[in-house]
PDB file of N, CA, C and O in Angstrom:
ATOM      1  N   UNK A   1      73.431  67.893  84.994  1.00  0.00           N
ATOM      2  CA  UNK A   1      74.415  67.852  86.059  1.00  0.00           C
ATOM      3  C   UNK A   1      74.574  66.417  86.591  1.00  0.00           C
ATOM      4  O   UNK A   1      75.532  65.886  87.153  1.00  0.00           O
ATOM      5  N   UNK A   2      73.546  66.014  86.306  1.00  0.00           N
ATOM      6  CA  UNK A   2      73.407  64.217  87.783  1.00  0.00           C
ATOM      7  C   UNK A   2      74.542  63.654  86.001  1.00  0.00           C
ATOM      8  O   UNK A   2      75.712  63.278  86.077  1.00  0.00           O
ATOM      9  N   UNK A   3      73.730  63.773  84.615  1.00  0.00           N
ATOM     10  CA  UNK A   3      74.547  62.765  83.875  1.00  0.00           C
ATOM     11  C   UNK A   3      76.184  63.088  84.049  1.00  0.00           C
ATOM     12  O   UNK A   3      76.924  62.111  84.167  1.00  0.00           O
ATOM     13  N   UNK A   4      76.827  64.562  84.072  1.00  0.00           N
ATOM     14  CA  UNK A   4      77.947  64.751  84.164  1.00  0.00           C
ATOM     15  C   UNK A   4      78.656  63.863  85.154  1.00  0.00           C
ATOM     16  O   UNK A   4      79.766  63.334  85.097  1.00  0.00           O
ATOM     17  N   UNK A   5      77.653  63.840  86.137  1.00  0.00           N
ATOM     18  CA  UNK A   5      78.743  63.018  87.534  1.00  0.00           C
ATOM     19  C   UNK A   5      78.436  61.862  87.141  1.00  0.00           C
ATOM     20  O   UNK A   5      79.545  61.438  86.816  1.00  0.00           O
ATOM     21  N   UNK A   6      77.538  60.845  86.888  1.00  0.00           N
ATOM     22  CA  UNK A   6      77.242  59.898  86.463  1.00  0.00           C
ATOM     23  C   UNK A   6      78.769  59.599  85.665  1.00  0.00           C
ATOM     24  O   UNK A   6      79.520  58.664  85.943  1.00  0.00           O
ATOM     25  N   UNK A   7      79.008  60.644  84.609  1.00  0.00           N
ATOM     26  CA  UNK A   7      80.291  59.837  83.790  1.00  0.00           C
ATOM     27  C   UNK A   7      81.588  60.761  83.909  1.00  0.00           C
ATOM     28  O   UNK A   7      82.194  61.303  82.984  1.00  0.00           O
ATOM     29  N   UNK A   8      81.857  60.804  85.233  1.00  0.00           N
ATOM     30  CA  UNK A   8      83.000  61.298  85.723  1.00  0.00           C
ATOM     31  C   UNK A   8      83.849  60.033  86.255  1.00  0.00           C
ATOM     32  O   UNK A   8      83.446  58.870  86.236  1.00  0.00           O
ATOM     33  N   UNK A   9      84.811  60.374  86.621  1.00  0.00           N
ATOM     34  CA  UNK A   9      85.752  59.168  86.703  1.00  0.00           C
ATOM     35  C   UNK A   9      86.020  59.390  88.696  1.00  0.00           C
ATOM     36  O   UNK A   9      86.621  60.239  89.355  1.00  0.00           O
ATOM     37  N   UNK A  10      85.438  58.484  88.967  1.00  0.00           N
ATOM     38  CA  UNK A  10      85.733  58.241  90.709  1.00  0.00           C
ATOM     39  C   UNK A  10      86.336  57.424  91.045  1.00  0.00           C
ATOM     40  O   UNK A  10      86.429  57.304  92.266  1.00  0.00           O
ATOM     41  N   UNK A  11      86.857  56.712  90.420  1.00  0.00           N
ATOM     42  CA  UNK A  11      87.446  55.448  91.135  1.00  0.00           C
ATOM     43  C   UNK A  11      89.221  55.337  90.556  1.00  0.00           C
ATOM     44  O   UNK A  11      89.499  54.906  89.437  1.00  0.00           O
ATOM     45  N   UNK A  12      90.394  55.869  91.677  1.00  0.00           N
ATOM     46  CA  UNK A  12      91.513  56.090  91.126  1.00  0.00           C
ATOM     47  C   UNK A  12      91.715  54.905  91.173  1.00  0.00           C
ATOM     48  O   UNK A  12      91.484  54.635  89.995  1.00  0.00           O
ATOM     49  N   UNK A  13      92.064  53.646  91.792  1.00  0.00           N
ATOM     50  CA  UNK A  13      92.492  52.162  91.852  1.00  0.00           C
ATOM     51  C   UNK A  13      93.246  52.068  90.630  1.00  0.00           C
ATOM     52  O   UNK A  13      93.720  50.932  90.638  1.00  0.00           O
ATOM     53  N   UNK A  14      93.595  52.653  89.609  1.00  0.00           N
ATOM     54  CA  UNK A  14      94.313  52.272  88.443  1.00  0.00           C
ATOM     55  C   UNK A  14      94.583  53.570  87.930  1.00  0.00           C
ATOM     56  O   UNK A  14      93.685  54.391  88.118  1.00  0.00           O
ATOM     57  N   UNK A  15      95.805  54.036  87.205  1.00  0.00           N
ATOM     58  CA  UNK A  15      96.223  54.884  86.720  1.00  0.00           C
ATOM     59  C   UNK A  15      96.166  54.642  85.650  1.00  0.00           C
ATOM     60  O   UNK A  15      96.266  53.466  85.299  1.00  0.00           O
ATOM     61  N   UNK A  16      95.951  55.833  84.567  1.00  0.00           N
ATOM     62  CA  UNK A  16      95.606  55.787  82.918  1.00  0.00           C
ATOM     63  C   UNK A  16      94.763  57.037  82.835  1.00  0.00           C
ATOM     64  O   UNK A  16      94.816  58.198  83.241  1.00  0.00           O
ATOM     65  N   UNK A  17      93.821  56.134  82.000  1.00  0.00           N
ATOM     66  CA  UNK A  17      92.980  56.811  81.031  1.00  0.00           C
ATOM     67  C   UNK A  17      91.259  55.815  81.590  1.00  0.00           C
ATOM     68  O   UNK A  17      90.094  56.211  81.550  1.00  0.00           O
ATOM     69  N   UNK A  18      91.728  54.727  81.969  1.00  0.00           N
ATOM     70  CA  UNK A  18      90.305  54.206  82.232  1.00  0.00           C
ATOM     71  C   UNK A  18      90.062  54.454  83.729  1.00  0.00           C
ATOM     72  O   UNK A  18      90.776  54.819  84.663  1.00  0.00           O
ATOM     73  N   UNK A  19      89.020  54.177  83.614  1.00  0.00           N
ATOM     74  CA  UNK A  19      88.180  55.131  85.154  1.00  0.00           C
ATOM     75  C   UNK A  19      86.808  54.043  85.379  1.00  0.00           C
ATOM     76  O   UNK A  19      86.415  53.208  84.564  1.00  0.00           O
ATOM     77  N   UNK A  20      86.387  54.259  86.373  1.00  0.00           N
ATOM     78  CA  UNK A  20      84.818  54.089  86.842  1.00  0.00           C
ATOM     79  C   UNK A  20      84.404  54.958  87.309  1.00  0.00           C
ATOM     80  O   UNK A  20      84.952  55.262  88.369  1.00  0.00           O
ATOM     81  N   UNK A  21      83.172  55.910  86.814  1.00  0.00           N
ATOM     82  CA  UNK A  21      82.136  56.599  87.383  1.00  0.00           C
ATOM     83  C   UNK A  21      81.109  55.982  88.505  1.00  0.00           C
ATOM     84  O   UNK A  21      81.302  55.038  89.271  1.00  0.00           O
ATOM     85  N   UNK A  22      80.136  56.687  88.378  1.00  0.00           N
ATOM     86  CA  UNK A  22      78.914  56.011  88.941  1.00  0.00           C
ATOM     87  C   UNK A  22      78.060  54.930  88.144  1.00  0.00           C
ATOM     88  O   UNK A  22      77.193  55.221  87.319  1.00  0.00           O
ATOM     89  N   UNK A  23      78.350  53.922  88.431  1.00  0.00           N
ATOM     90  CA  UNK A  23      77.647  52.976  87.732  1.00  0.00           C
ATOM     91  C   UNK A  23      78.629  52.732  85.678  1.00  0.00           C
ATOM     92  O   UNK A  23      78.476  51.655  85.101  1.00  0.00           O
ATOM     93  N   UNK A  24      79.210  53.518  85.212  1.00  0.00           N
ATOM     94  CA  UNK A  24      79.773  53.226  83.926  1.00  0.00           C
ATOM     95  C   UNK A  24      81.138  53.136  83.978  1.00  0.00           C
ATOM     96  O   UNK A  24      81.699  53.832  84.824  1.00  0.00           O
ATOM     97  N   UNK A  25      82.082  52.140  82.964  1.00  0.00           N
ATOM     98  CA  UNK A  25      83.448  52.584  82.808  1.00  0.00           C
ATOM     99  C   UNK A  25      83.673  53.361  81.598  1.00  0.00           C
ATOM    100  O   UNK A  25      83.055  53.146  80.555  1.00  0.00           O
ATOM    101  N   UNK A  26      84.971  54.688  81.800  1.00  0.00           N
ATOM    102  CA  UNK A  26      84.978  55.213  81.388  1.00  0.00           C
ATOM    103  C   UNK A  26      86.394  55.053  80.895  1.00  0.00           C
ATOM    104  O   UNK A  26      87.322  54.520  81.504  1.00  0.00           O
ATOM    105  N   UNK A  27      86.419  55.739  79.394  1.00  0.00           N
ATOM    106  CA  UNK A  27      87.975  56.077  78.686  1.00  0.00           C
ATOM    107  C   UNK A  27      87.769  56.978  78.492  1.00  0.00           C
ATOM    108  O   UNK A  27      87.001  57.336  77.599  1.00  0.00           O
ATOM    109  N   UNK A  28      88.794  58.209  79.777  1.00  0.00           N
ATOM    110  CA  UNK A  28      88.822  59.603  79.321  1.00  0.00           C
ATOM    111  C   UNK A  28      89.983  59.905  78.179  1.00  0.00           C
ATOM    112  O   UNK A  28      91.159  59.681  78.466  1.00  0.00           O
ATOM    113  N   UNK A  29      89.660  60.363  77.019  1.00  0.00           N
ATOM    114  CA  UNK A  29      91.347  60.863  75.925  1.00  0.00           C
ATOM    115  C   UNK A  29      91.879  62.053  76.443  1.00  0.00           C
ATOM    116  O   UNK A  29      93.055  62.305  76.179  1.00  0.00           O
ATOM    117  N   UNK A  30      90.955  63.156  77.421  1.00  0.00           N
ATOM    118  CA  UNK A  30      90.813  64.350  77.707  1.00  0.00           C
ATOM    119  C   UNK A  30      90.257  65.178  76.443  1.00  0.00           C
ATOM    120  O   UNK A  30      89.450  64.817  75.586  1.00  0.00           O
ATOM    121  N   UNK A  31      90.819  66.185  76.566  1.00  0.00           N
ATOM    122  CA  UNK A  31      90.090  67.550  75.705  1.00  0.00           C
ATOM    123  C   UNK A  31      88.914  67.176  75.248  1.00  0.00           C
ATOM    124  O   UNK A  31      88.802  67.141  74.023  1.00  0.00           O
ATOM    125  N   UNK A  32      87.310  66.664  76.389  1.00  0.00           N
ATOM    126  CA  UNK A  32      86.513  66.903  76.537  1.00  0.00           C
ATOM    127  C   UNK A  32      85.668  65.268  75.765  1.00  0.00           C
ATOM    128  O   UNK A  32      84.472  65.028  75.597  1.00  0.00           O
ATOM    129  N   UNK A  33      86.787  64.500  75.480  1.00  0.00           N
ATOM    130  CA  UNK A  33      86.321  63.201  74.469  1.00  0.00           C
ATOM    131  C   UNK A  33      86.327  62.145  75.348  1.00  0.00           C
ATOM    132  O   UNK A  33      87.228  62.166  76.187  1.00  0.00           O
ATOM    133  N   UNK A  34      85.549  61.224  75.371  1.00  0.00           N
ATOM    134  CA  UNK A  34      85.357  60.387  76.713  1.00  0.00           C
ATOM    135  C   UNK A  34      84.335  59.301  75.733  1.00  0.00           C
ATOM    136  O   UNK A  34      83.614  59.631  74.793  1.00  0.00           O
ATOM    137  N   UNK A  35      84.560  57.856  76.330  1.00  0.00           N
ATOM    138  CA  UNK A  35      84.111  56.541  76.060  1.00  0.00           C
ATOM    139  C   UNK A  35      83.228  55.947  76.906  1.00  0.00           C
ATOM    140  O   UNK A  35      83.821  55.412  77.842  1.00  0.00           O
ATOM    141  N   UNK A  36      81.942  55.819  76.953  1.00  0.00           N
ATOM    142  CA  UNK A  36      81.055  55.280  78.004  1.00  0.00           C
ATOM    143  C   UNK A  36      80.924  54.134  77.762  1.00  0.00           C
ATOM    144  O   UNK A  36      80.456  53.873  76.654  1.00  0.00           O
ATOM    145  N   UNK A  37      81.322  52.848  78.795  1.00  0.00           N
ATOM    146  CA  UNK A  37      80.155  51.937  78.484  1.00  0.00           C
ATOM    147  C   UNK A  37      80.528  50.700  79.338  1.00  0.00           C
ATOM    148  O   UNK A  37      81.526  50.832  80.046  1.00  0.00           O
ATOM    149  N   UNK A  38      79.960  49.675  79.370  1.00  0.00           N
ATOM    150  CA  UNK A  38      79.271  48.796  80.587  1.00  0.00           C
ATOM    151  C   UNK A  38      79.364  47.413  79.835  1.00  0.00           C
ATOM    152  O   UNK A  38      79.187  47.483  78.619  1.00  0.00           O
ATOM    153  N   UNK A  39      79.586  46.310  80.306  1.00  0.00           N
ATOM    154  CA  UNK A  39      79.187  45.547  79.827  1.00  0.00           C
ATOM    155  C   UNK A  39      78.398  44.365  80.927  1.00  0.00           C
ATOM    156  O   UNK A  39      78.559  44.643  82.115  1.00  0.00           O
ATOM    157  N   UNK A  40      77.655  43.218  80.667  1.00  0.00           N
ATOM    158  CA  UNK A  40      76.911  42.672  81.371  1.00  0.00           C
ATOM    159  C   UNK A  40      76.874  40.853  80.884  1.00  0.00           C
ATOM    160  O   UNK A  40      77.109  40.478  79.735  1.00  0.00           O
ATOM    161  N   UNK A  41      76.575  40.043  81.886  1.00  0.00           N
ATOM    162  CA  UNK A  41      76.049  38.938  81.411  1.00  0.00           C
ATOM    163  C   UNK A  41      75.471  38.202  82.829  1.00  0.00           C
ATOM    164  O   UNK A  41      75.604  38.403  84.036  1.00  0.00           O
ATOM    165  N   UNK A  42      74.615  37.048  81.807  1.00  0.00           N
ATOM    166  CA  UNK A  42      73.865  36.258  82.967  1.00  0.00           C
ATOM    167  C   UNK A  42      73.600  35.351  82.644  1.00  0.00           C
ATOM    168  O   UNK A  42      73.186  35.437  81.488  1.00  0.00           O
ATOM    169  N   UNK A  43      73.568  33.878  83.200  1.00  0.00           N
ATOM    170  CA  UNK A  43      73.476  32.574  82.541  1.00  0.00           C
ATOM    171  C   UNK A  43      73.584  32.256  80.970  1.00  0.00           C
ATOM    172  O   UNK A  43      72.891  31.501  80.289  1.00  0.00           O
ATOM    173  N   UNK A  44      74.482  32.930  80.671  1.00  0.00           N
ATOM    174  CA  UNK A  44      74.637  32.892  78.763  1.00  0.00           C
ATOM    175  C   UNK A  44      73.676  33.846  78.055  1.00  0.00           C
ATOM    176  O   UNK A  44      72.978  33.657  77.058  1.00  0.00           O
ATOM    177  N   UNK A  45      73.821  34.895  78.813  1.00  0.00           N
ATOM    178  CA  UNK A  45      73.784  35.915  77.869  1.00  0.00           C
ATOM    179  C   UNK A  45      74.723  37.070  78.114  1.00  0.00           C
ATOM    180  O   UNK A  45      75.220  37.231  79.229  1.00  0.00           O
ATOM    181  N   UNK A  46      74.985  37.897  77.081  1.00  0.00           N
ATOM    182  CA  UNK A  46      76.098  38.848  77.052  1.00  0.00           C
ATOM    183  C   UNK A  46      75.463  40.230  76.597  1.00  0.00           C
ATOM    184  O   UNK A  46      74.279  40.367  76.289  1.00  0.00           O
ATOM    185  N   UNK A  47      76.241  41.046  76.598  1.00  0.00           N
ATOM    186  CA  UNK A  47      75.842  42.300  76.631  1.00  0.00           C
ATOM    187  C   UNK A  47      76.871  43.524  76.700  1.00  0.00           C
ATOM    188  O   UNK A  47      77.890  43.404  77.381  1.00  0.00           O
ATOM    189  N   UNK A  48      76.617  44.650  76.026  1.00  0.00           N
ATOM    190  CA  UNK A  48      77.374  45.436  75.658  1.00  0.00           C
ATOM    191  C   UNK A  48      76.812  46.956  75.428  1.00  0.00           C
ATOM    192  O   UNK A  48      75.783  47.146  74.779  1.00  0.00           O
ATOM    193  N   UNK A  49      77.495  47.923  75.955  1.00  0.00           N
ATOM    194  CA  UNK A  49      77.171  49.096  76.402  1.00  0.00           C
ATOM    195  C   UNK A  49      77.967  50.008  75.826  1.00  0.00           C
ATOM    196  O   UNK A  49      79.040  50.207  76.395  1.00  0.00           O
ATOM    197  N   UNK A  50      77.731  50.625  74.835  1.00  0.00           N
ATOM    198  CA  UNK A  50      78.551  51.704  74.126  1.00  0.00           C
ATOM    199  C   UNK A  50      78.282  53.082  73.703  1.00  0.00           C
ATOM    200  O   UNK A  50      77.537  53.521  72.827  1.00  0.00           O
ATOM    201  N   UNK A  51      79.092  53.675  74.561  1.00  0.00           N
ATOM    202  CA  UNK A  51      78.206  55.335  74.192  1.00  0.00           C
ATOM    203  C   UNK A  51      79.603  56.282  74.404  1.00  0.00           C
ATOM    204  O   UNK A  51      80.403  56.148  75.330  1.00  0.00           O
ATOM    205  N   UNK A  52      79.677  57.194  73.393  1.00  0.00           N
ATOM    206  CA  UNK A  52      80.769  58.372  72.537  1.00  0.00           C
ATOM    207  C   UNK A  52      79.872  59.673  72.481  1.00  0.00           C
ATOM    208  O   UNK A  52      79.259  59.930  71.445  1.00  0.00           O
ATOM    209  N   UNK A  53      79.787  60.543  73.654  1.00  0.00           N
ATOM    210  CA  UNK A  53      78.530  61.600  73.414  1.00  0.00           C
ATOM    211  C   UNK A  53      79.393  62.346  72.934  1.00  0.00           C
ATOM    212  O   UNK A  53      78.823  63.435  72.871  1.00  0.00           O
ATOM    213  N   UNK A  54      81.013  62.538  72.323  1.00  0.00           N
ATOM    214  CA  UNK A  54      81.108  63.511  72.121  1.00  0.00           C
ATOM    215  C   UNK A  54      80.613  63.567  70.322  1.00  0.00           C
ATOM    216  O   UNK A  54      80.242  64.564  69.703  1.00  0.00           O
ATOM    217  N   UNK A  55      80.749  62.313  69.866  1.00  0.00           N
ATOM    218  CA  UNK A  55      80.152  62.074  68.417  1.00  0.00           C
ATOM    219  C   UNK A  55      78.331  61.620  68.007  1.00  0.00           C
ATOM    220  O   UNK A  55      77.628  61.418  67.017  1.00  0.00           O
ATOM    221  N   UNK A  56      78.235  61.641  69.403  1.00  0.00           N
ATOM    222  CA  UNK A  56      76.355  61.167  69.281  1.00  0.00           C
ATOM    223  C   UNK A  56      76.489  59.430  68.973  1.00  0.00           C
ATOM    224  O   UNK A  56      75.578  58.983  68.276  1.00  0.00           O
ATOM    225  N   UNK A  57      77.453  58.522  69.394  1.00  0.00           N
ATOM    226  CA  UNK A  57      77.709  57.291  68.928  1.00  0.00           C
ATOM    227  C   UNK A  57      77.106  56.392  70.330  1.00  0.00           C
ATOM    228  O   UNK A  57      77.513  56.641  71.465  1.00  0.00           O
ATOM    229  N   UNK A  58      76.236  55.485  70.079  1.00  0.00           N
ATOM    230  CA  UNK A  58      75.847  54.930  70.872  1.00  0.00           C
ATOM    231  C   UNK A  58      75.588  53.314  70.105  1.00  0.00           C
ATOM    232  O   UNK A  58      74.865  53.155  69.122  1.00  0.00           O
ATOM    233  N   UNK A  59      76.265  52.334  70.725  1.00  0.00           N
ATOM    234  CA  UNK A  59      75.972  50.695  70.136  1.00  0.00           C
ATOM    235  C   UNK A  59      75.948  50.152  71.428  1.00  0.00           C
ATOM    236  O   UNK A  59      76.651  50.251  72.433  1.00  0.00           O
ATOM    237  N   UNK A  60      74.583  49.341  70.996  1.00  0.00           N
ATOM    238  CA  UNK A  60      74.266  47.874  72.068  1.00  0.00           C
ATOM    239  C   UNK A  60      73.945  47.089  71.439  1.00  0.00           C
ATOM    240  O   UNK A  60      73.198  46.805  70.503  1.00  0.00           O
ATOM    241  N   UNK A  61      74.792  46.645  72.240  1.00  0.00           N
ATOM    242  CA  UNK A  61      74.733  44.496  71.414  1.00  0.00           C
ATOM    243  C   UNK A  61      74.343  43.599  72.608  1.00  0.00           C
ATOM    244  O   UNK A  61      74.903  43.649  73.703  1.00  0.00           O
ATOM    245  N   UNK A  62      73.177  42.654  72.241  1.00  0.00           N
ATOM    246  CA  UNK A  62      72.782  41.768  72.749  1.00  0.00           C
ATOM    247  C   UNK A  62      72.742  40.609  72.359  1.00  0.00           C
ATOM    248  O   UNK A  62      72.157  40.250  71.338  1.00  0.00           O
ATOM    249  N   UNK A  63      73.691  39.495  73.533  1.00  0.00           N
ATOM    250  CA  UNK A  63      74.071  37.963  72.380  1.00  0.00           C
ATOM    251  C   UNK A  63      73.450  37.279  73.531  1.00  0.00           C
ATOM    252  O   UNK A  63      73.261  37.637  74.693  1.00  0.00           O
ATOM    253  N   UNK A  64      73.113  35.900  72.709  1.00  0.00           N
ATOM    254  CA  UNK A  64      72.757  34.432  73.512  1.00  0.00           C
ATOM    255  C   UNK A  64      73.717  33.307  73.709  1.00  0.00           C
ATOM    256  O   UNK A  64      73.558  32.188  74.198  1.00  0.00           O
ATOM    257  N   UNK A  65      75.226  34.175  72.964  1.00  0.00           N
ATOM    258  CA  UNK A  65      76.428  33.453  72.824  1.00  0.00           C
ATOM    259  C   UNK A  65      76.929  33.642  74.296  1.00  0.00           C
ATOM    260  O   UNK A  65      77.014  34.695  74.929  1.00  0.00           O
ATOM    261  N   UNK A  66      77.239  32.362  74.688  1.00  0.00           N
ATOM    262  CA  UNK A  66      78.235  32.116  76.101  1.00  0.00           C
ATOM    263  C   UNK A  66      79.203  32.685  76.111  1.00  0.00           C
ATOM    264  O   UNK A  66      79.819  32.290  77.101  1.00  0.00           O
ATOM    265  N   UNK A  67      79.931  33.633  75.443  1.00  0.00           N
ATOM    266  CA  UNK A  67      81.219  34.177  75.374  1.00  0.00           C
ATOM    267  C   UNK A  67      81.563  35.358  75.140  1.00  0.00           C
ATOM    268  O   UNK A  67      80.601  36.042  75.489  1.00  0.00           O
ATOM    269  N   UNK A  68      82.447  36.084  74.716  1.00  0.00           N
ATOM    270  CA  UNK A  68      83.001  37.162  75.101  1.00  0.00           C
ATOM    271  C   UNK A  68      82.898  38.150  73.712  1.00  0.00           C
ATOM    272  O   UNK A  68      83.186  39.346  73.668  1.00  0.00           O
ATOM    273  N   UNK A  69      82.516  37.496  72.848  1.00  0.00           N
ATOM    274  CA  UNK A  69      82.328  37.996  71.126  1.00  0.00           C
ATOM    275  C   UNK A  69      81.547  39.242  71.385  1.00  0.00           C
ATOM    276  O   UNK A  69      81.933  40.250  70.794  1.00  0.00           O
ATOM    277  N   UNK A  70      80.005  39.382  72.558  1.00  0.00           N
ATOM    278  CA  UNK A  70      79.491  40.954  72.640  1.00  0.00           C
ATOM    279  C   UNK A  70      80.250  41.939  72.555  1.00  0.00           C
ATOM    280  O   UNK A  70      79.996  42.814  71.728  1.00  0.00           O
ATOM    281  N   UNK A  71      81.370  42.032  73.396  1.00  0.00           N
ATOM    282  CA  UNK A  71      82.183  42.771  73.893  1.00  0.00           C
ATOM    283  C   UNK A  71      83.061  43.541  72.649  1.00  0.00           C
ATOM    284  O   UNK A  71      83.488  44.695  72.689  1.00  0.00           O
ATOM    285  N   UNK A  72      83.176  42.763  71.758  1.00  0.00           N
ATOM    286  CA  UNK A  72      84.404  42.928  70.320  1.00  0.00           C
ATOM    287  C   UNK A  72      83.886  44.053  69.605  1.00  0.00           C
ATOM    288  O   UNK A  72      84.046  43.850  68.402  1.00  0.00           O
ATOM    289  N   UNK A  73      83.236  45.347  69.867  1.00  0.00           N
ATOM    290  CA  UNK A  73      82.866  46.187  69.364  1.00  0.00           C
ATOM    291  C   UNK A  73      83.469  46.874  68.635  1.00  0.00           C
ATOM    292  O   UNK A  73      82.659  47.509  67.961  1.00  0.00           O
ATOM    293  N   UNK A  74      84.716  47.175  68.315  1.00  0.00           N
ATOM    294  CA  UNK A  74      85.946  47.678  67.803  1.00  0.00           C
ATOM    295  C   UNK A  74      85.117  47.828  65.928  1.00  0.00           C
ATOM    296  O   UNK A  74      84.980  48.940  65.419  1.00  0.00           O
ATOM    297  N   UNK A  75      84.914  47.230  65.586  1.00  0.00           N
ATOM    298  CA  UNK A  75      84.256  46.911  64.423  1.00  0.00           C
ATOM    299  C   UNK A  75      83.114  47.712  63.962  1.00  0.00           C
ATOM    300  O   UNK A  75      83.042  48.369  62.924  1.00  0.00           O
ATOM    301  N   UNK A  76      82.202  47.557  64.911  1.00  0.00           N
ATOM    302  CA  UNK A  76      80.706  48.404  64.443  1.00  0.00           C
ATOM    303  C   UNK A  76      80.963  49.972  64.787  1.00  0.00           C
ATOM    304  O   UNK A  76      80.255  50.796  64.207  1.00  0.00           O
ATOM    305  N   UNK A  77      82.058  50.464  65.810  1.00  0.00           N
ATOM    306  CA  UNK A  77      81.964  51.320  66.212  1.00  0.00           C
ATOM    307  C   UNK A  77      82.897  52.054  64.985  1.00  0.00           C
ATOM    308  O   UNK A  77      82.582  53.178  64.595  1.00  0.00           O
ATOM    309  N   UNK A  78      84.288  51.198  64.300  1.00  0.00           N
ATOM    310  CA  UNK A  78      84.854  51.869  63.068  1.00  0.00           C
ATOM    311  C   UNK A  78      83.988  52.421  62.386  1.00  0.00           C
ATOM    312  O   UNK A  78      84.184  53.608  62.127  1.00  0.00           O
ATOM    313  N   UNK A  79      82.833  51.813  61.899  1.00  0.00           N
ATOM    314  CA  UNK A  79      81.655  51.509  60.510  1.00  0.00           C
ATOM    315  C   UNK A  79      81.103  53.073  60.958  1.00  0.00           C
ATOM    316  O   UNK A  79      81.692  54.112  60.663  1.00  0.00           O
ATOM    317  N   UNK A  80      79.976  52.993  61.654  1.00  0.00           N
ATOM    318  CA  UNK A  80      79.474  54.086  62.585  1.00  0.00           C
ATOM    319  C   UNK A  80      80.630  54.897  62.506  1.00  0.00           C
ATOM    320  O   UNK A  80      80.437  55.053  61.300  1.00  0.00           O
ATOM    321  N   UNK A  81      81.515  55.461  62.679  1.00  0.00           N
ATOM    322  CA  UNK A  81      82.048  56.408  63.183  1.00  0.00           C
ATOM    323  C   UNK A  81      83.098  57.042  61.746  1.00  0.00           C
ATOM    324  O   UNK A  81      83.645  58.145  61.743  1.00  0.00           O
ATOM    325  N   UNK A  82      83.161  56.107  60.718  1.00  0.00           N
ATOM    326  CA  UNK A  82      83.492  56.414  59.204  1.00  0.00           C
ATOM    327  C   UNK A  82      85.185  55.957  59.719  1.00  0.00           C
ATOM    328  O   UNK A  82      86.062  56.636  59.186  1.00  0.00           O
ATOM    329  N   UNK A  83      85.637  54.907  60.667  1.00  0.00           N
ATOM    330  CA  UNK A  83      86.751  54.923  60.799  1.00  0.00           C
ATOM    331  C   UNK A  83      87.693  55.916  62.165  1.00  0.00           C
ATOM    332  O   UNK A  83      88.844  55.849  62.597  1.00  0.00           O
ATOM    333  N   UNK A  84      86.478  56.800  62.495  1.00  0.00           N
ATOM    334  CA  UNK A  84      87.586  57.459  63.470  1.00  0.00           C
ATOM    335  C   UNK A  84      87.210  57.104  64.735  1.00  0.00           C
ATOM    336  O   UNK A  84      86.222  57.573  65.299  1.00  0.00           O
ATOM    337  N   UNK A  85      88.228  56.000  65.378  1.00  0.00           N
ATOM    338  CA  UNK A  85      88.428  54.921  66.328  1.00  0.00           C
ATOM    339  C   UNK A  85      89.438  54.837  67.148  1.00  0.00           C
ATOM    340  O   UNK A  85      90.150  53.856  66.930  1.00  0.00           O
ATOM    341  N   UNK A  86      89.898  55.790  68.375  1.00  0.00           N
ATOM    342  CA  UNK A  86      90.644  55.483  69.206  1.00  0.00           C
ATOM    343  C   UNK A  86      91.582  53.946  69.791  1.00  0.00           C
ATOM    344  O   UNK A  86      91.011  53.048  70.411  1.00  0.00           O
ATOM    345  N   UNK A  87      92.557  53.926  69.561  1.00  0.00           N
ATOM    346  CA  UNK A  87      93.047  52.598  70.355  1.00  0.00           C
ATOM    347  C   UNK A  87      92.163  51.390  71.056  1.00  0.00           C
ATOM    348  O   UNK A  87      91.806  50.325  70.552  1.00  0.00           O
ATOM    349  N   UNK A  88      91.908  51.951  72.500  1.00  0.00           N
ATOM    350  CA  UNK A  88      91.188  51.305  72.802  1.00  0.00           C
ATOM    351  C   UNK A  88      89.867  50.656  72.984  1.00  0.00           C
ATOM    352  O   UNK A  88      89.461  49.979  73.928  1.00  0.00           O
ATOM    353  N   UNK A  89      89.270  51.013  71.856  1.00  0.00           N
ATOM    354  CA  UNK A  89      87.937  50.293  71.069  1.00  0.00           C
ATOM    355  C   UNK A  89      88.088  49.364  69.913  1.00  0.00           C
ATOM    356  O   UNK A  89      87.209  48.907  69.182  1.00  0.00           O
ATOM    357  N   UNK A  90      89.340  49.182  69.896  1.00  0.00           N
ATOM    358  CA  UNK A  90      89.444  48.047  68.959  1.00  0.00           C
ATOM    359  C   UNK A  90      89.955  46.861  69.979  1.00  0.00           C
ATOM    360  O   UNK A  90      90.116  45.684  69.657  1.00  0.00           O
ATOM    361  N   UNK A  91      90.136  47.336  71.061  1.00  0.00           N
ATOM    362  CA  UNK A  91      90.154  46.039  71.867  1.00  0.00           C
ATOM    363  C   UNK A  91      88.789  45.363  72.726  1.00  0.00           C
ATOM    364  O   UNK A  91      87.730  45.974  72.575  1.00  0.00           O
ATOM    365  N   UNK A  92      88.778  44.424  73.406  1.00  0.00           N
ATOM    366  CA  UNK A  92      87.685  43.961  74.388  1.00  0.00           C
ATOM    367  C   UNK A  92      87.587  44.808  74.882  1.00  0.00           C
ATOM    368  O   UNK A  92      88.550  45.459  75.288  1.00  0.00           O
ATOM    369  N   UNK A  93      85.929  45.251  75.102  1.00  0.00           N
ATOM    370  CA  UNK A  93      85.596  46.314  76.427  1.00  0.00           C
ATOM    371  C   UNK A  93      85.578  45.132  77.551  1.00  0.00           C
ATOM    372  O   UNK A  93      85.366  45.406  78.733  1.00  0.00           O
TER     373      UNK A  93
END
């Protein structure tokens, strides 16, 4: 129950499909398929938070690169997933 609300979408400030829960951003598609994930950095390091419970898909990437390349997940998540890749995971999280 706490993870359900955890990745529910609370924060209307923007209309769509993307959301903020408690603590994660979310891409709801609806009919029960939903995109978790977070990203992070701190004095040059980067970080990346990726989780698809409706496929069991979960990728984290951890860089020492100053830039935004963690984020470009679109790629590992095709590989992993045999290609079936929603729109917006081929862009920057």
């Amino acid at each position: 129950e706490t993870l359900e609300m955890a990745f529910s979408g609370y924060s209307k400030e923007r209309g769509g499909r993307r959301n903020y829960g408690l603590g994660w951003r979310i891409i709801d598609y609806g009919y029960g398929k939903k995109d978790i994930y977070h990203n992070g950095w701190w004095h040059g390091y980067n970080s990346a938070f990726f989780r698809r419970p409706y496929d069991g898909i979960t990728v984290i990437v951890l860089s020492n690169w100053n830039n935004k390349s963690a984020y470009l997940i679109g790629d590992v998540v095709s590989i992993i997933s045999k290609g079936n890749v929603f729109d917006d995971t081929t862009e920057e999280l």
